[in-house]
NUDREN-629402 format. One record per residue (C-alpha): residue in three letters; z, x, y. Coordinates in nm, 3 decimals. Each point is the difference from the previous one (the first is absolute). Example, Ala and Ser with C-alpha at 12.3 -4.5 7.8 and 13.67 -1.06 7.14 Angstrom:
2
+-----+---------+---------+---------+
!   r !      pz !      px !      py !
+-----+---------+---------+---------+
! ALA !   0.780 !   1.230 !  -0.450 !
! SER !  -0.066 !   0.137 !   0.344 !
+-----+---------+---------+---------+
END
This chain:
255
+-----+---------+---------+---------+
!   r !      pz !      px !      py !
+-----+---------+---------+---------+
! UNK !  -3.697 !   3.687 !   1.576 !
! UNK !  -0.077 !   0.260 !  -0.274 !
! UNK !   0.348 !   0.178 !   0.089 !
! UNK !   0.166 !  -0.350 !  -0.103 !
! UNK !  -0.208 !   0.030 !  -0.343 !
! UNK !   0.100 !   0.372 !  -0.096 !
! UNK !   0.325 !  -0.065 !   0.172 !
! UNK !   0.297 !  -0.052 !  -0.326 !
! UNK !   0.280 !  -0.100 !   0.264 !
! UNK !  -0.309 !  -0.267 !   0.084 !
! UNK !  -0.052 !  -0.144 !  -0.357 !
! UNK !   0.395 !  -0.002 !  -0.083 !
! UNK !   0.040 !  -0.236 !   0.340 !
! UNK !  -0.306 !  -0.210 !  -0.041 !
! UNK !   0.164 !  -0.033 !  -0.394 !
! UNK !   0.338 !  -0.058 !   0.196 !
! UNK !  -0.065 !  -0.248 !   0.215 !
! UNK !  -0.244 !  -0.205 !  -0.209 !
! UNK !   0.265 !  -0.016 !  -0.266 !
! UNK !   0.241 !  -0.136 !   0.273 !
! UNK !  -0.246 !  -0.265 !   0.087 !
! UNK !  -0.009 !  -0.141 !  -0.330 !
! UNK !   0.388 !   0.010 !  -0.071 !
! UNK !   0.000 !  -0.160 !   0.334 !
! UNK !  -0.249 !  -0.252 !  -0.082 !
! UNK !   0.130 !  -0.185 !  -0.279 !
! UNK !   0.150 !  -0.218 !   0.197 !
! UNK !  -0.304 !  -0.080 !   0.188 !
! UNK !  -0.212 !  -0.079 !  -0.350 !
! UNK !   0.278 !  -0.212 !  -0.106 !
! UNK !  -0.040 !  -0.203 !   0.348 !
! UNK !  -0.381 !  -0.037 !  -0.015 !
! UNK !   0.029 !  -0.094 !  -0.352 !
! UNK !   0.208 !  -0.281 !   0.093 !
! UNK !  -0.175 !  -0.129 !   0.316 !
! UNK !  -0.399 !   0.075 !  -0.163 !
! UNK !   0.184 !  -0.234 !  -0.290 !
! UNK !  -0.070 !  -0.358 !   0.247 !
! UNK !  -0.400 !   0.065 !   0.030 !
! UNK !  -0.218 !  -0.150 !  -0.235 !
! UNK !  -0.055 !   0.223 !  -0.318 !
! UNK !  -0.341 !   0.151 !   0.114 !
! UNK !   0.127 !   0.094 !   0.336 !
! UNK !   0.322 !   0.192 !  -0.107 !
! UNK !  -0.168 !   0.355 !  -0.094 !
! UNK !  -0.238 !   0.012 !   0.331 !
! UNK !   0.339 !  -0.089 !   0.227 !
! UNK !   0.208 !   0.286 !  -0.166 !
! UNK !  -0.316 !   0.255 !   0.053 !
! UNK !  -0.098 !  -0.080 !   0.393 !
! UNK !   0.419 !  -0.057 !   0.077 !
! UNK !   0.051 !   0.368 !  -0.158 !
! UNK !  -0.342 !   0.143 !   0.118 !
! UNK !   0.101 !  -0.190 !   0.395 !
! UNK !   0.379 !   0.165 !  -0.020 !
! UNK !  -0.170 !   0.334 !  -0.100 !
! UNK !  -0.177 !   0.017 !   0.340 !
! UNK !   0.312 !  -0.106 !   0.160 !
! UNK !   0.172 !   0.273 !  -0.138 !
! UNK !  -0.224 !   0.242 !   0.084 !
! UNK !   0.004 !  -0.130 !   0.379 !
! UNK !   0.385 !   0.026 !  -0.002 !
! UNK !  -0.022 !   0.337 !  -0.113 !
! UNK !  -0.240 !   0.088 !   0.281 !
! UNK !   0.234 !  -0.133 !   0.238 !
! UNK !   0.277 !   0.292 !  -0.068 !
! UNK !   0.136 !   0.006 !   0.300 !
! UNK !   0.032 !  -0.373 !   0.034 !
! UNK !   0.171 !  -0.005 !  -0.342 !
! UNK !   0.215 !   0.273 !   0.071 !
! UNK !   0.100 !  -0.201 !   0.303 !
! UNK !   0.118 !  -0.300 !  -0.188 !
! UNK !   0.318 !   0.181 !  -0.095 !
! UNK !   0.132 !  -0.036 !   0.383 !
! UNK !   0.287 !  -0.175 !   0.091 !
! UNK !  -0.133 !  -0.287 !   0.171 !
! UNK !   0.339 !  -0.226 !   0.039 !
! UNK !   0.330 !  -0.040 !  -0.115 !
! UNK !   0.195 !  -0.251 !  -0.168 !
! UNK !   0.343 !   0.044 !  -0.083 !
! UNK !  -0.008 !   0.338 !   0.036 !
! UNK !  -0.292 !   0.017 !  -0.262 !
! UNK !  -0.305 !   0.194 !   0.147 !
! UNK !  -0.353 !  -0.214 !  -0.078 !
! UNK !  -0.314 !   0.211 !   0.007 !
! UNK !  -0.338 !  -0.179 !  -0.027 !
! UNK !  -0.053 !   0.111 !  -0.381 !
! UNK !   0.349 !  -0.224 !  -0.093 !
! UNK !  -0.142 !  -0.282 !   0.179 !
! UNK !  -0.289 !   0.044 !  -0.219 !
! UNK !   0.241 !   0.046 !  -0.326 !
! UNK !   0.221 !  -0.294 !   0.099 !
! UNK !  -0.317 !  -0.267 !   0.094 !
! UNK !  -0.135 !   0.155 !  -0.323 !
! UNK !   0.322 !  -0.104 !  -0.191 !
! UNK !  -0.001 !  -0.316 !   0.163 !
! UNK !  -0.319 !  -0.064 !  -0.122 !
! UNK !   0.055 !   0.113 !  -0.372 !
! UNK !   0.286 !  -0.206 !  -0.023 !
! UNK !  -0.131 !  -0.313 !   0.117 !
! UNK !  -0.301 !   0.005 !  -0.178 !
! UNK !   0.138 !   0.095 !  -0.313 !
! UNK !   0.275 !  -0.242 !   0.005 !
! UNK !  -0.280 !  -0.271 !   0.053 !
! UNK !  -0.178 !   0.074 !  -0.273 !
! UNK !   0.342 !   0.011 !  -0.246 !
! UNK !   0.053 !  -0.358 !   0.144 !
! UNK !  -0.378 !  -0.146 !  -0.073 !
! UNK !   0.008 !   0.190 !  -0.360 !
! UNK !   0.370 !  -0.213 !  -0.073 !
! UNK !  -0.167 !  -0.305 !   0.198 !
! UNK !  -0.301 !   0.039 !  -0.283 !
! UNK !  -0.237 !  -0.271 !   0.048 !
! UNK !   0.171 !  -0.213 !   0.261 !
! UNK !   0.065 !   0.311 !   0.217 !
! UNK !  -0.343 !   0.093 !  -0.027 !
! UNK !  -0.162 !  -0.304 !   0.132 !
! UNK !   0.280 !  -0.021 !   0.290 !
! UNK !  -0.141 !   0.318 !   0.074 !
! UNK !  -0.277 !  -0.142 !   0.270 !
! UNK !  -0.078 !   0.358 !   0.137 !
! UNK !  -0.254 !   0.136 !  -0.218 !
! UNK !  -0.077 !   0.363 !  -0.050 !
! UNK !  -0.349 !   0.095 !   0.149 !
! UNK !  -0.188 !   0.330 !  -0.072 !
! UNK !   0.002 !   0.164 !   0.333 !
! UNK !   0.396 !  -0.126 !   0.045 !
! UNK !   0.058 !   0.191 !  -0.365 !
! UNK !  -0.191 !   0.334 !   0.125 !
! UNK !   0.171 !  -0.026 !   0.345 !
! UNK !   0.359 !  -0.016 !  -0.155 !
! UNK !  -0.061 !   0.298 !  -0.240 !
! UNK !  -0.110 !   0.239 !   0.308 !
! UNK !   0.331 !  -0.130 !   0.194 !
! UNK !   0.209 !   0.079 !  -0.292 !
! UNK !  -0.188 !   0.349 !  -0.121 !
! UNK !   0.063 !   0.108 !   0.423 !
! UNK !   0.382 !  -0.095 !  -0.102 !
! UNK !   0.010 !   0.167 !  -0.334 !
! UNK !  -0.203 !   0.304 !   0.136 !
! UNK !   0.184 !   0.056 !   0.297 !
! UNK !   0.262 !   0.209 !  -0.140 !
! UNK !  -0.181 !   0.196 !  -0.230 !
! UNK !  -0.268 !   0.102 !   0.329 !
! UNK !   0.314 !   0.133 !   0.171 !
! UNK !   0.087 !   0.215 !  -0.276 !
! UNK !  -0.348 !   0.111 !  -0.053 !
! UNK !   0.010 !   0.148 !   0.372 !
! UNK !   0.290 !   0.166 !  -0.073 !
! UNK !  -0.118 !   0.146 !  -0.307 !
! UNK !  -0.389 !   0.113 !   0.075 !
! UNK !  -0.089 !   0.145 !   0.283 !
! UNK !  -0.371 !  -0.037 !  -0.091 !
! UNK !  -0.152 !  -0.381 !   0.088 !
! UNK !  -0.295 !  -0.024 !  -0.259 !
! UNK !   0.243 !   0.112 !  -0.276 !
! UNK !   0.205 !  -0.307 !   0.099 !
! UNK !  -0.340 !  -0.211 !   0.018 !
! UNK !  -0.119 !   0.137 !  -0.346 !
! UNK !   0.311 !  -0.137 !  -0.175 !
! UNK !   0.052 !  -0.305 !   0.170 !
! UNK !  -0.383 !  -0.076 !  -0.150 !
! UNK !   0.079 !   0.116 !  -0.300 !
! UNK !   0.339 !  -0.190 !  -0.032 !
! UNK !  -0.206 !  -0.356 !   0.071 !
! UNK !  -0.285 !   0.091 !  -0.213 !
! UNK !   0.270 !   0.059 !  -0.331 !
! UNK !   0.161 !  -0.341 !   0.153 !
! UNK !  -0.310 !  -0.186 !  -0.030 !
! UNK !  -0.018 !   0.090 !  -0.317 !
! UNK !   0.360 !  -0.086 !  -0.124 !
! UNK !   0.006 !  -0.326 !   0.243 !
! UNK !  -0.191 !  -0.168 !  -0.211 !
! UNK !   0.142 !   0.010 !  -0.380 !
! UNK !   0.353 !   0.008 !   0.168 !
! UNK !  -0.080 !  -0.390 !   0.182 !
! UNK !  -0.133 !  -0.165 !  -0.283 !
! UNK !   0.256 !   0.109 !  -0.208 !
! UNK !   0.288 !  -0.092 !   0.277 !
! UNK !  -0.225 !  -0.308 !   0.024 !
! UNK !  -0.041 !  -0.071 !  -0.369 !
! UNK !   0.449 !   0.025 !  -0.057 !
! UNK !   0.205 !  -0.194 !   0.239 !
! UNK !   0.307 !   0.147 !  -0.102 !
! UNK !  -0.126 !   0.355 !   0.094 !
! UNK !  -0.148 !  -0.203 !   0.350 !
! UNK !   0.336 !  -0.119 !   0.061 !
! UNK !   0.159 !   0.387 !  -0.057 !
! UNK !  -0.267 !   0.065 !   0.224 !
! UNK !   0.068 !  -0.188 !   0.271 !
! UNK !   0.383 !   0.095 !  -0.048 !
! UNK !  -0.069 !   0.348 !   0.032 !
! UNK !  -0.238 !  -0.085 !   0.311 !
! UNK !   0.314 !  -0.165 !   0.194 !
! UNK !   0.240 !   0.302 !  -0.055 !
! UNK !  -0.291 !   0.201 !   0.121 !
! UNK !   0.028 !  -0.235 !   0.301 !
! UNK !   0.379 !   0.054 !   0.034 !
! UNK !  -0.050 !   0.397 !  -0.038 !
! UNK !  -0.266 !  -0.029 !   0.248 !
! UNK !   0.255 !  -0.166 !   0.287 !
! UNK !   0.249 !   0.223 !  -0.083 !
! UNK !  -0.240 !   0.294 !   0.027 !
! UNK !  -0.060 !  -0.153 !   0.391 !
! UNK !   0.350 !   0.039 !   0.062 !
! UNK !   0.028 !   0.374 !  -0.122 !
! UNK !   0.185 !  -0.125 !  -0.342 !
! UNK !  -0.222 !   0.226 !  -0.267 !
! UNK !  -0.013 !  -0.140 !  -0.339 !
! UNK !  -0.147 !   0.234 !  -0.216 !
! UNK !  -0.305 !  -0.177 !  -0.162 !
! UNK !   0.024 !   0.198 !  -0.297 !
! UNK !   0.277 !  -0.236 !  -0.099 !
! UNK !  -0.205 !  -0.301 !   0.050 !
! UNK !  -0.261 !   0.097 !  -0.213 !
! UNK !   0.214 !   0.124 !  -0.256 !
! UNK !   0.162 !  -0.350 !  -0.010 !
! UNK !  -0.294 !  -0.219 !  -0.047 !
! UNK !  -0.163 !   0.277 !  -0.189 !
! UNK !   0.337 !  -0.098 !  -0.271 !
! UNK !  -0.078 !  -0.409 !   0.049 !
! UNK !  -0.351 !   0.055 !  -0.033 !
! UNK !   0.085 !   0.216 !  -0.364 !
! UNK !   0.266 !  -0.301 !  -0.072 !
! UNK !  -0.265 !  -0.285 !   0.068 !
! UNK !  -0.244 !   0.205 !  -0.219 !
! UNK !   0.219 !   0.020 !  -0.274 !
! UNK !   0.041 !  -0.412 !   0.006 !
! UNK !  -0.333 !  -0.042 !   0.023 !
! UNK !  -0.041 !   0.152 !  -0.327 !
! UNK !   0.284 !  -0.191 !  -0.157 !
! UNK !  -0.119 !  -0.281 !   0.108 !
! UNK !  -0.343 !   0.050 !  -0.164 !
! UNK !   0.160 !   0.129 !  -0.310 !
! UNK !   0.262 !  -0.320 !  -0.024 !
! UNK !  -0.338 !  -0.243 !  -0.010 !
! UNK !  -0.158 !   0.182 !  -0.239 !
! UNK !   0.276 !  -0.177 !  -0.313 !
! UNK !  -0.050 !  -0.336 !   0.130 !
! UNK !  -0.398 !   0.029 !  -0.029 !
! UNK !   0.036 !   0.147 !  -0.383 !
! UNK !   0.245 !  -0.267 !  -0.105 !
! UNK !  -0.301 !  -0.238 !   0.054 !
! UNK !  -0.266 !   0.085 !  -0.226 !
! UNK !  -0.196 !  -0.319 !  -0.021 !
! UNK !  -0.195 !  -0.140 !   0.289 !
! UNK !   0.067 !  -0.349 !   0.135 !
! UNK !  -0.253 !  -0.133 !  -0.270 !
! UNK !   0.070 !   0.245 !  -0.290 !
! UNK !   0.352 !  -0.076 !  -0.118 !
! UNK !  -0.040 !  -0.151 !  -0.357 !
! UNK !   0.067 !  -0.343 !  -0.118 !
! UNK !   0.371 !  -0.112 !  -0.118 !
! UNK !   0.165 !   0.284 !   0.248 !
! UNK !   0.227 !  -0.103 !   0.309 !
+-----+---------+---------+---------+
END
């Protein structure tokens, strides 16, 4: 252990990989964001904390199953003369996954009101906690594999994998109120989550989309969204100075 702590190569992976976690990550904040969003107010903060703190230990156990990891990349069938190991059935049910939930949750935000109360299955706590450790496993998966081929060493891959979810944690939360607080940036959000779906099946069937050009993407609707935000603000700004009397202050003989 004290070799790891003198050791530069150790510090520039441990840097490396916890850096990939977070790039890799986003996509997981955005989806706890959006599924702590249905718990009552004073619930939301302790359900992002134990779902994060729960997929942290889950990472760490995947990681200490190398071999079993290593594994998943096996062919384990064929279909149309596409090979399917058990880390694209993972990608694919993943995918699945991402792209039904998201899509249900662009339908109940159109729906509004009505869609809301058709909605009869309620979010619970332990359902909310449960689905972020399913979908963290998902989002993780890839960047585990390329952790074992990148570090030999297991406690440098540990070490940043707690140090990714602790910097999460600490972004999760003033990222989901204000994805929670906009519901035009929710709605990007939920976009982006169902072409990370998409990427994610394709990814199962050996078709590699860089991600790089994801992010870039909604990184450009995000800047776009911003920008009407503000022009919004700024366009309400004229119709509050053009009224400078209160409902009981405009004086006598004026229409």
């Amino acid at each position: 252990m004290l070799q790891l702590l003198t050791d530069p190569q150790a510090w520039i992976a441990f840097a490396t990989l916890t850096a990939l976690e977070l790039v890799l990550g986003i996509d997981n904040i955005i989806f706890i964001s959006i599924l702590v969003d249905k718990l009552p107010l004073h619930q939301r903060e302790t359900a992002r904390r134990l779902g994060l703190f729960f997929a942290m230990f889950m990472r760490i156990g995947l990681l200490l199953l190398l071999a079993w990891i290593v594994g998943l990349t096996a062919p384990l069938f064929t279909v149309l003369q596409q090979e399917i190991s058990g880390r694209d059935l993972v990608l694919i049910a993943g995918g699945l996954f991402l792209i039904w939930k998201s899509a249900g949750e662009i339908h109940q935000s159109l729906e509004g009101e009505d869609g809301q109360t058709a909605n009869l299955v309620k979010a619970t706590f332990i359902s909310v906690i449960l689905q972020i450790m399913v979908i963290d496993m998902v989002f993780s998966l890839d960047s585990i594999i390329t952790a074992v081929g990148m570090v030999d060493q297991v406690a440098v891959m540990i070490a940043a994998v707690v140090a990714s979810v602790g910097l999460m944690m600490l972004f999760a939360g003033p990222i989901g109120r204000f994805v929670s607080a906009h519901p035009t940036i929710k709605m990007l959000a939920l976009a982006f989550l169902v072409v990370i779906g998409v990427v994610l099946i394709a990814e199962g069937f050996d078709h590699h989309v860089p991600k790089g050009y994801i992010y870039s993407a909604m990184a450009f609707a995000v800047a776009v969204e911003m920008l009407n935000m503000k022009m919004r603000k700024r366009s309400v700004r004229p119709l509050q100075l053009d009224a400078p009397y209160g409902p009981d202050e405009r004086p006598v003989g004026r229409e």
